[in-house]
N, C-alpha and C positions, 0 to 999 in steps of 0.2 A: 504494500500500500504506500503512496506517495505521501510524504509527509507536509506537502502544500497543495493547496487548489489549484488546478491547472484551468480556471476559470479567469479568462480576460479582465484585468481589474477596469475597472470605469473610473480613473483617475489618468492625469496627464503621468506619464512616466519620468523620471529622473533620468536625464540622457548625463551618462559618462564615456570621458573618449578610454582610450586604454589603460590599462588600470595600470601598466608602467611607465604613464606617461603625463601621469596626474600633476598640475600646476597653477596655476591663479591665471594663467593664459588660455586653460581649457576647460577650465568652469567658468560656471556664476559663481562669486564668494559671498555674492550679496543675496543670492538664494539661498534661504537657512537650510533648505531640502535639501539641496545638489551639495552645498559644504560637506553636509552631517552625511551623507551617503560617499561621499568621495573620503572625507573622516575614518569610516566604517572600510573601506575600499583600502585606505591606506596602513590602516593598522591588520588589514588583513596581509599586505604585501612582507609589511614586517615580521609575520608570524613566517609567510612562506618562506622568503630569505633566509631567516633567522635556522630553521629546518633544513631546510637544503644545503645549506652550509654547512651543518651539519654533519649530513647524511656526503656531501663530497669531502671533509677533510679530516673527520673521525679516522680511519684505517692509517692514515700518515702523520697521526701527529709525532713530534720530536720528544724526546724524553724530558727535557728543560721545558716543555709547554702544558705538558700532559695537564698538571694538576691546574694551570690555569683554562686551559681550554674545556676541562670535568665543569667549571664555575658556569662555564660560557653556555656548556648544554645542557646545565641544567636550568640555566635561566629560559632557555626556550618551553621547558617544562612548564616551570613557571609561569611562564606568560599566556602559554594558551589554559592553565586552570583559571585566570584569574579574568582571560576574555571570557571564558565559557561562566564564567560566575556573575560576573558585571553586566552580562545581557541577557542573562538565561529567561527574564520577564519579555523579551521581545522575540525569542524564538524556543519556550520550551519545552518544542518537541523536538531539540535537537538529542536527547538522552534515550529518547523510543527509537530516533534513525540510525543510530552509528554507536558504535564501541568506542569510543575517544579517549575516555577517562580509563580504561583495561590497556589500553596503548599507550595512554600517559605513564600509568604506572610500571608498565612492562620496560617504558625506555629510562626513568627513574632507579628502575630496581638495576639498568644494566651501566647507569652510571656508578650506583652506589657502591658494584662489585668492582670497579674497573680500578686494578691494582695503580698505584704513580710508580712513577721512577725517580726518585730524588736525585739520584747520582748523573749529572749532564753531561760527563765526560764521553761516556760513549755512548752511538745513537743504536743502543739495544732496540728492538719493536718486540723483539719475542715475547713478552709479557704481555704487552699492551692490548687491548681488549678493544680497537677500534673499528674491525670490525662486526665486534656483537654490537656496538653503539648505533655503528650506519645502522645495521637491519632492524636496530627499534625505532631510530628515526623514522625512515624507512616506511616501515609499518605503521606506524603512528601517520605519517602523511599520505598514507596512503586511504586513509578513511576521513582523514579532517581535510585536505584541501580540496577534494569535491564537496564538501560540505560548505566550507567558505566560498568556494563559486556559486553554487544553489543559493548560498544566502543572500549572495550579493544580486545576484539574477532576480529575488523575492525582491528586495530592497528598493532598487532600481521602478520594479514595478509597482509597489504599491503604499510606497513612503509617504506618498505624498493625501492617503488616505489613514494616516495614523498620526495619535496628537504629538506635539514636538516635544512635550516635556516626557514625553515615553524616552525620548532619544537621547536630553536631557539629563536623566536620571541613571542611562549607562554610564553614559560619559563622566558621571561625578562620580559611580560606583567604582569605576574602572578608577578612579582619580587616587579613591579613598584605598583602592588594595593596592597602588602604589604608592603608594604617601605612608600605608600600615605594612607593608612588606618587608619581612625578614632580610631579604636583599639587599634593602637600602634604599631611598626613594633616589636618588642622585644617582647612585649605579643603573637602577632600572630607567630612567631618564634616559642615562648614556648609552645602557643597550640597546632601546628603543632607538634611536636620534641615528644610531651607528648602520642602523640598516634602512634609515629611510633614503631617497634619493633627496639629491637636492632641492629640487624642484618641489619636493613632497614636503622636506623640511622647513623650507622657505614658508609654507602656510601655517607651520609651529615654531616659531621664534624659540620660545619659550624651554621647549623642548629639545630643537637640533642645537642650541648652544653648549648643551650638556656633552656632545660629540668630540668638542674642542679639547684640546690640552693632552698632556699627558698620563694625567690621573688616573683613566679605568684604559690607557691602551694596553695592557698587560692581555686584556680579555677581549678589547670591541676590535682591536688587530686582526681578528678570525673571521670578523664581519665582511673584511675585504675583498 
């Protein structure tokens, strides 16, 4: 069973151009709809990013990186609990569609085991556990990133028939589990910020500033 109405909404749609290509050139910013949906678009880009990076440079990391790179995916962990928590009132029949949370856990459980290597002298891998890590990535996106396309295909279509403080009240949720996150609010800032595009960051000041400096490159360095 389809977890949305495949019934034509009767509302004007939110037109977005490509979603890696999102800019204050290619929207309305002054359409609260088209913002908060390009918003929702671009925090979803950061998640994929953040994953797929992941899942390409798990199996190679260096022994001198290891323990910082374990920080880096687990933060991705992180962030898709705390989207799927912060929205769960706007979409939640996302727990009846997809396994997400058994894949979060699954790629969590295979950080937690994943031995480091303190000693950087030599560039040992034989211990290193990167690639159990890609196949939980991996696996884990492989059920949430057609989910995030579906969502955003909902979105798109029928935003602009839903009240804005619904949209509102993600966005302060999502504000409040990083501002209350173990992490750090200013780390998770800077991971966020590290994987958005320019163009993307430019519509959050606030946030892509956190990008700058030397302070979290030990980790946002993997973003690249």
């Amino acid at each position: 069973m389809s977890c949305y109405s495949e019934k034509a909404p009767a509302v004007e749609p939110v037109l977005i151009p490509d979603r890696n290509k999102i800019s204050s050139k290619t929207i309305n910013t002054k359409d609260e709809y088209s913002f908060t949906v390009a918003s929702l678009t671009i925090s979803h880009n950061v998640i994929r990013r953040h994953l797929l990076s992941v899942i390409g440079k798990a199996p190679t990391v260096a022994p001198a990186d290891q323990e910082a790179f374990l920080k880096y995916a687990s933060f991705a962990a992180w962030h898709v609990k705390a989207y799927l928590k912060s929205s769960h009132h706007l979409y939640a029949a996302l727990h009846e569609c997809t396994n997400v949370l058994p894949r979060v856990a699954e790629f969590e459980h295979q950080l937690a085991i994943a031995p480091v290597e303190h000693d950087s002298s030599p560039l040992d891998m034989d211990g290193w556990t990167g690639n159990d890590i890609a196949v939980a990535a991996e696996r884990l996106a492989d059920v949430l990133l057609p989910y995030l396309d579906r969502r955003e295909a909902v979105m798109r279509a029928y935003a602009r028939s839903m009240p804005v403080p619904m949209f509102r009240e993600a966005q302060k949720e999502m504000e409040r589990e990083i501002k209350d996150s173990k992490v750090g609010h200013s780390y998770a800032l800077a991971m966020i910020a590290a994987h958005q595009t320019k163009s993307e960051a430019a519509l959050f000041p606030s946030v892509s500033k956190m990008a700058g400096g030397m302070v979290y490159g030990k980790w946002t360095k993997f973003a690249k």
